[in-house]
DRENTOR-239117 format. One record per residue: x, y, z of N, C-alpha, C in turn. Coordinates in pm, whole numbers, plus 50000, padded with zeros to 5 digits. Example, Ala and Ser with C-alpha at 12.3 -4.5 7.8 and 13.67 -1.06 7.14 Angstrom:
2
513194943150780512304955050780513204967050780512854977550708513674989450714512905000350787
! end
This chain:
163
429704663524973430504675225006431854671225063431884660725135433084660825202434164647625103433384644725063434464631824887434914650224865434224659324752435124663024708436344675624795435714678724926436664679924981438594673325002437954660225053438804651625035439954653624897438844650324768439774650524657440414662624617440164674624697440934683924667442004686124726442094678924867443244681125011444124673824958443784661424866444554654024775445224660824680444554665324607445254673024506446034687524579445844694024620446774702824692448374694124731447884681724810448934676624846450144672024742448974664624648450004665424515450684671024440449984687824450450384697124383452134699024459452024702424568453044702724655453804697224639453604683924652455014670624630455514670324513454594672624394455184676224266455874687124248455764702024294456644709024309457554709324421458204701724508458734697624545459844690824477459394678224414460134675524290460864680724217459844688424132460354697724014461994705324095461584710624212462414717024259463854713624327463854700424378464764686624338465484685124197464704678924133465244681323964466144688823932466174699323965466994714723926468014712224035467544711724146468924716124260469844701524280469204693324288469934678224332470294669224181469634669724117469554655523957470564664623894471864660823808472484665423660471144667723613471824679123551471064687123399471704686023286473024682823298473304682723096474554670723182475054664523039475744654323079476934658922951478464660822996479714665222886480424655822929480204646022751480784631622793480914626022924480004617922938479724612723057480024618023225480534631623197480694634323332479044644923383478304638923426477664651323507477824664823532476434677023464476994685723480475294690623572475724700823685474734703923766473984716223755473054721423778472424736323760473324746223851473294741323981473994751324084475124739424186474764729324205475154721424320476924722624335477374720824201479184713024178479564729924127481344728224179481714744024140481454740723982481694730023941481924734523747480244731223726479344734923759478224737623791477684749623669476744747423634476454760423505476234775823526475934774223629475944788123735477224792923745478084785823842479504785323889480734784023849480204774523730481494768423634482194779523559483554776823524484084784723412483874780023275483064768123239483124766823106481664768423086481014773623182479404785223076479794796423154480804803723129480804815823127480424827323010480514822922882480174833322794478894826822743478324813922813476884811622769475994814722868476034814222969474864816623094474994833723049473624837723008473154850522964472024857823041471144864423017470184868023118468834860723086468744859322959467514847422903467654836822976469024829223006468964818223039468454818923190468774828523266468884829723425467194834623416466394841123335465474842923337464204831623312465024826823236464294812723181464084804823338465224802723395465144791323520464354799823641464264809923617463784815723785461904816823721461734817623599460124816723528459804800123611460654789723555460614780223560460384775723742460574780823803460694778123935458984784423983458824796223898457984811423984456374805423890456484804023745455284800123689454604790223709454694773423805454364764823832453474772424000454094780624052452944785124192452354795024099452854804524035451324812523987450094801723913450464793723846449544786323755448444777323891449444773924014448374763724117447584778424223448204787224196447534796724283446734804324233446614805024096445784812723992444324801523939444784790023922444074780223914442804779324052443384780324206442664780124315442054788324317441904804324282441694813724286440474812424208440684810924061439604811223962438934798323991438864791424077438084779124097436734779624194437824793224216437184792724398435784808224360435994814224302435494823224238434274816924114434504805424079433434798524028433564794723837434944797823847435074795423670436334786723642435884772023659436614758023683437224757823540436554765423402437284760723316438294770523204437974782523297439004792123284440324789823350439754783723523440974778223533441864769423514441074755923442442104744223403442644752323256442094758623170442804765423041444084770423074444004781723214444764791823241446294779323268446064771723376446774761923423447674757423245446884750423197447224742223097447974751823008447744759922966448494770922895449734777322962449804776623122451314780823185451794766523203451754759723202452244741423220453294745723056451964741922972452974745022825453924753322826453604764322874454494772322865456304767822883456154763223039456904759923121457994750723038456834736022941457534732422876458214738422765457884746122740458614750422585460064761822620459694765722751460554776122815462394766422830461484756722893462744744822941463524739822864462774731222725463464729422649464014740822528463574753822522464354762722465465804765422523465654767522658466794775122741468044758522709467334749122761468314737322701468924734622587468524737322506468964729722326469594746922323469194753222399470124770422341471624763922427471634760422515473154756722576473684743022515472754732422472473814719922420473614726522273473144735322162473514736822074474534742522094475204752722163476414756422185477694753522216477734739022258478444731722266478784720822221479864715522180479654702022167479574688922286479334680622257479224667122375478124672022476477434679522508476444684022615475334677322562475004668022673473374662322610472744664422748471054663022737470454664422880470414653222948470164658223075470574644623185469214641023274468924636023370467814630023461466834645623496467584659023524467384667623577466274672923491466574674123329465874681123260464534666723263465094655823208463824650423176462804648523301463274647923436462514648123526461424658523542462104671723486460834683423533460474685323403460574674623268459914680223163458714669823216458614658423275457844646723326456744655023429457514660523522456214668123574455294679123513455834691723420455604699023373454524691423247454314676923247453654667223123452794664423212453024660023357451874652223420450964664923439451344677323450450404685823492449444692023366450224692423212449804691223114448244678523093448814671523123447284656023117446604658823202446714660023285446134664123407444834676423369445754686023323444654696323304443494694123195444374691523079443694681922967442474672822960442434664023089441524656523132440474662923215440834676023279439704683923307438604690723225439804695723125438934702623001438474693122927438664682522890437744672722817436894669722899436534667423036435464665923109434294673623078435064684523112434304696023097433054699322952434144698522875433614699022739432464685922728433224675322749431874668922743430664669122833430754674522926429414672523017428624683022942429334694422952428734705222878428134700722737428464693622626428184689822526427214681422548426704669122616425904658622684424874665422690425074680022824423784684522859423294689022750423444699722656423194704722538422174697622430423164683122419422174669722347421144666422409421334668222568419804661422582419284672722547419124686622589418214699122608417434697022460418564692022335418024694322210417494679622145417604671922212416954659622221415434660122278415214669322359413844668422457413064682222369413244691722290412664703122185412124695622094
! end
């Protein structure tokens, strides 16, 4: 009882420091790089938020895209605790694993929609950093549901092994 206690105070903690991160990534790391100069989410006035040269690209998709991106990583660890705690471990690693994806596909849409629009804009430390977490939490879940599946599958073989 108290190991998997432990491994959960762990994982909470991790959960945390990883969004922590993620949330770093965005505010502190470049996000797109125009010819080698650094360009920031919010931090620098020519900043993509702030700047005058994404003024006719920062749209409401895009501003919607980044605040999902911030808001869907606590629903997915708080929705995940919830359905865990309630007793359906593999509804919740699905639920998890399916807003993780999400997250990724959200990120790199809202991105390749602003460097296709431009020329010289490529992504910088910022994006690949929280596509890295938004992946570790992807395996992560992945490795639950294959657990899962197999124990479940194991027990099954023996039940129909012993008939």
């Amino acid at each position: 009882m108290s190991e998997k206690k432990e491994a959960s105070n762990f994982s909470v903690k991790w959960e945390i420091g990883l969004y922590g991160l993620l949330c770093l990534s965005f505010y502190v790391f470049p996000f797109l790089t125009v010819y080698r100069s650094p360009v920031y989410l919010f931090r620098d006035s020519n900043s993509i938020f702030f700047g005058d040269r994404f003024d006719g690209l920062i749209n409401s998709y895009f501003t919607v895209s980044i605040v999902l991106l911030f808001l869907l990583p606590v629903v997915a660890s708080a929705s995940n605790y919830f359905l865990e705690k309630k007793g359906y471990p593999f509804l919740a690693s699905l639920q998890s694993l399916l807003i993780f994806i999400s997250c990724f596909v959200i990120l790199l849409y809202a991105v390749f929609s602003l460097t296709t629009q431009k020329d010289g804009y490529t992504m910088n430390l910022g994006v690949y950093l929280a596509l890295l977490i938004y992946w570790l939490h992807i395996n992560s879940d992945l490795k639950e549901i294959r657990k899962m599946v197999e124990t479940r599958n194991s027990s099954t073989e023996e039940k129909h092994l012993e008939k």
